[in-house]
N, C-alpha and C positions, 0 to 999 in steps of 0.2 A: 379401894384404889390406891390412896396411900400408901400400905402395906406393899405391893407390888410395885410404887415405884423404887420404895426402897431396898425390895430385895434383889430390885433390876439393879440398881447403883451399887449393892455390896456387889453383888455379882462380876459388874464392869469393873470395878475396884480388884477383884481380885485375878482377873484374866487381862489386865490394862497393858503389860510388860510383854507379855504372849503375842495379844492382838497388835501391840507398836513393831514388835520385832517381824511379826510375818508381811506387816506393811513396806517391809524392805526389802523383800525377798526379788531377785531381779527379772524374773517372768511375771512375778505380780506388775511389778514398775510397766514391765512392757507392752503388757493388757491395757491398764488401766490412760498408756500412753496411747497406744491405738482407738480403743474407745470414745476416749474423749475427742481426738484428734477429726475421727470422723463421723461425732455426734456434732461437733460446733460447724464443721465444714460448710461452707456457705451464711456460716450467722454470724459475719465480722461487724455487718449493719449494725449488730444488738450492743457492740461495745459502747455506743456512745451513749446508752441507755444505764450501761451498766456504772455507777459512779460510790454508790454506799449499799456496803454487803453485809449482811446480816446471815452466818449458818448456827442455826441451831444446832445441839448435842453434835458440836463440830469432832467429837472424836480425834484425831493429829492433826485437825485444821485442813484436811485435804478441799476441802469443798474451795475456800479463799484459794488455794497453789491452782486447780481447774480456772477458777475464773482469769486469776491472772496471768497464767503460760496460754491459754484458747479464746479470751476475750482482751482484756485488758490488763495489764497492769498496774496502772493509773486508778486503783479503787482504795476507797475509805473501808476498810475489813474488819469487823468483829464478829467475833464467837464464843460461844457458852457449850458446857457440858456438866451433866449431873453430878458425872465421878470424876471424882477428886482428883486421881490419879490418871487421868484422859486429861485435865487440864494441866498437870504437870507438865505430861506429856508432850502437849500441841506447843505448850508453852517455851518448851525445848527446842520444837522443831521449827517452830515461827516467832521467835525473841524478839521483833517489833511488833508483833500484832495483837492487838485488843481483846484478850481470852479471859474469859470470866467464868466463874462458877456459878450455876442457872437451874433450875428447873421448869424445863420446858411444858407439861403441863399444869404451871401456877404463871408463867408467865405472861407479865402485864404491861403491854406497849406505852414507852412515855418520850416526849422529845423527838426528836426529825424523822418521817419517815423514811422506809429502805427502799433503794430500787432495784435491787437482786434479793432473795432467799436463796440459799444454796442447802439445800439437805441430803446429803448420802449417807442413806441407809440406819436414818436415824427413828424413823415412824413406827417400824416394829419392834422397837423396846418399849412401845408406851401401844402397843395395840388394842386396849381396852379401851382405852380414851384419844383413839389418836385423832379423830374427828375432831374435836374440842380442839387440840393441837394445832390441828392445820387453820379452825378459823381465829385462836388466840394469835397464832404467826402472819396470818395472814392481814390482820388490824393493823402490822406494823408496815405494811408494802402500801407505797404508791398505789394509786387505780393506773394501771394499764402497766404495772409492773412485775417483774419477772419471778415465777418461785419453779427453782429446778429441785425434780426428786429423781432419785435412782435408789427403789427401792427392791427385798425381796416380795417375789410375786408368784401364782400360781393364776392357771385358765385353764384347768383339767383335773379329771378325779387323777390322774397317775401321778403327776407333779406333787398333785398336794400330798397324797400317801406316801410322798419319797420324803416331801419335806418333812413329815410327823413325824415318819420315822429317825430322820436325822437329830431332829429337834429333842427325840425322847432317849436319844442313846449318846448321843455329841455336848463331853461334857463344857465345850465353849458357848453351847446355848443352853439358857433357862428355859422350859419349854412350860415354866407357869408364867414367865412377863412376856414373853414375845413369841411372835408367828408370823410368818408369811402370808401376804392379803394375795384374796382374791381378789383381780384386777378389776372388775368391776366396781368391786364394792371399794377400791382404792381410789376409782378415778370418781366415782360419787361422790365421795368425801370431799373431795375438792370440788366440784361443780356445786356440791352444795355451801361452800364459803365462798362462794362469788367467783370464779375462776374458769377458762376457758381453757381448751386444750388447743395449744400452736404445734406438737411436734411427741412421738411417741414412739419408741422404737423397742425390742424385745431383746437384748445381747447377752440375757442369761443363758446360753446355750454351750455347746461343748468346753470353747474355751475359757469360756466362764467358772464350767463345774472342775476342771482340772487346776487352774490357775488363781484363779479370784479370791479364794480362800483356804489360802495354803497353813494358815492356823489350825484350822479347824480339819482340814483334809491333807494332811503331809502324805499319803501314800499316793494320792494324785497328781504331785507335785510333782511331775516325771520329764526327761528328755531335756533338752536342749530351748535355749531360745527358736531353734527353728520350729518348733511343735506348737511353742505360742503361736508364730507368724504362720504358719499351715491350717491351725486351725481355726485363728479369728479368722483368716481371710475368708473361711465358707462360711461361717458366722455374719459374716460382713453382707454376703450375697443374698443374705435370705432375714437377717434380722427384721424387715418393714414385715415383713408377708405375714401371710394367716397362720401356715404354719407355728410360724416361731411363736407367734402372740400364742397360741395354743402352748407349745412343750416349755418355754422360757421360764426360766428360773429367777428373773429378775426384769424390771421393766427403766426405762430412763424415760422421764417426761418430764416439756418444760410447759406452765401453764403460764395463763396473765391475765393478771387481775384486771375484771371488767370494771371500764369506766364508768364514771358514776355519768348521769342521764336525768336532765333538768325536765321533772316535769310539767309540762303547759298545762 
């Protein structure tokens, strides 16, 4: 296990410049502004919940800029990343905020606990062990507190045979440290650290696969900002449904940790 998290960390290490730079790219921005905008839509209530954030393998720190542009801005923010060169990074992008270097499968909760997790798309670089992960993380939350993931996902033999394939020829993925979970067995993982599902939605879908990762897929990066806005919107219309939880290439969930229960 060792071995593979360190060759997931040379890995992020050496693609870290790549990955920061297509996070700027301005149809990514405008996805990821839609997305968000109308996954928090009705959950303003959760801000006063939300007070000390805690994201793991924060990668440019995006997970803290979500909570505080669609919840709050008023939050105590830190974050850790394996590679070195992601911490630089975030470090750049967010010069007052608490960015440390971590390894999230050794990590050992000490001192106050958190009332947000925020993780994007940090679970599939430690897929071997990501279980262990979620309940090491999950020691550090409140009971009755929040961990949002938005991770990649598959719920179909076609998804997944797209993704392997991607996985085994795309050389921005290791395809020996990380993979795409089966939603199932993603949202187990978490029900089995004590966690309840509030909210689940599916928005890997078109404008996902053209937009979202434009590092890794510059020939899909095509058209205009109107192509983002044409195509989230049918994305939009159909992300809850069966469908989509079927073809989806990514999944957004927020859980919360169950209270603890005094027994008589």
């Amino acid at each position: 296990m060792g071995n593979l998290v360190e060759q997931q960390r040379e890995h992020f290490n050496k693609i870290a410049t790549v990955y920061a730079e297509a996070r700027k790219d301005a149809k990514h921005l405008l996805l990821k502004k839609m997305i968000w905008e109308n996954f928090f839509k009705n959950k303003q209530n959760l801000s006063s919940s939300c007070k000390r954030v805690l994201e793991p393998m924060c990668g440019i720190g995006e997970g803290g800029q979500i909570i505080k542009n669609y919840l709050t801005a008023d939050i105590d923010y830190s974050g850790f990343d394996y590679s070195e060169s992601m911490v630089e990074s975030a470090t750049e992008e967010n010069p007052d905020a608490n960015i440390t270097w971590a390894d999230a499968t050794a990590y050992e909760h000490s001192g106050q606990l958190f009332d947000w997790i925020v993780l994007i798309g940090g679970l599939h670089h430690v897929f071997s062990v990501s279980g262990d992960v979620v309940s090491r993380l999950g020691q550090s939350l409140h009971p009755g507190g929040y961990f949002l993931n938005f991770e990649p996902t598959q719920n179909c033999w076609l998804t997944r045979k797209i993704r392997q394939s991607i996985y085994n020829k795309n050389d921005i993925f290791d395809e020996e440290t990380e993979q795409g979970f089966d939603l199932p067995d993603l949202d187990a993982q978490f029900e089995s650290a004590g966690f309840e599902k509030t909210d689940q939605v599916y928005p890997g879908l078109l404008a996902y696969v053209l937009f979202y990762n434009p590092d890794a897929f510059p020939i899909l990066n095509i058209g205009g900002k109107w192509l983002v806005l044409a195509t989230f919107w049918f994305d939009r219309l159909i992300w809850r449904t069966w469908i989509a939880k079927k073809l989806s290439f990514a999944t957004i969930t927020l859980w919360r940790k169950k209270e603890l229960r005094n027994e008589k």
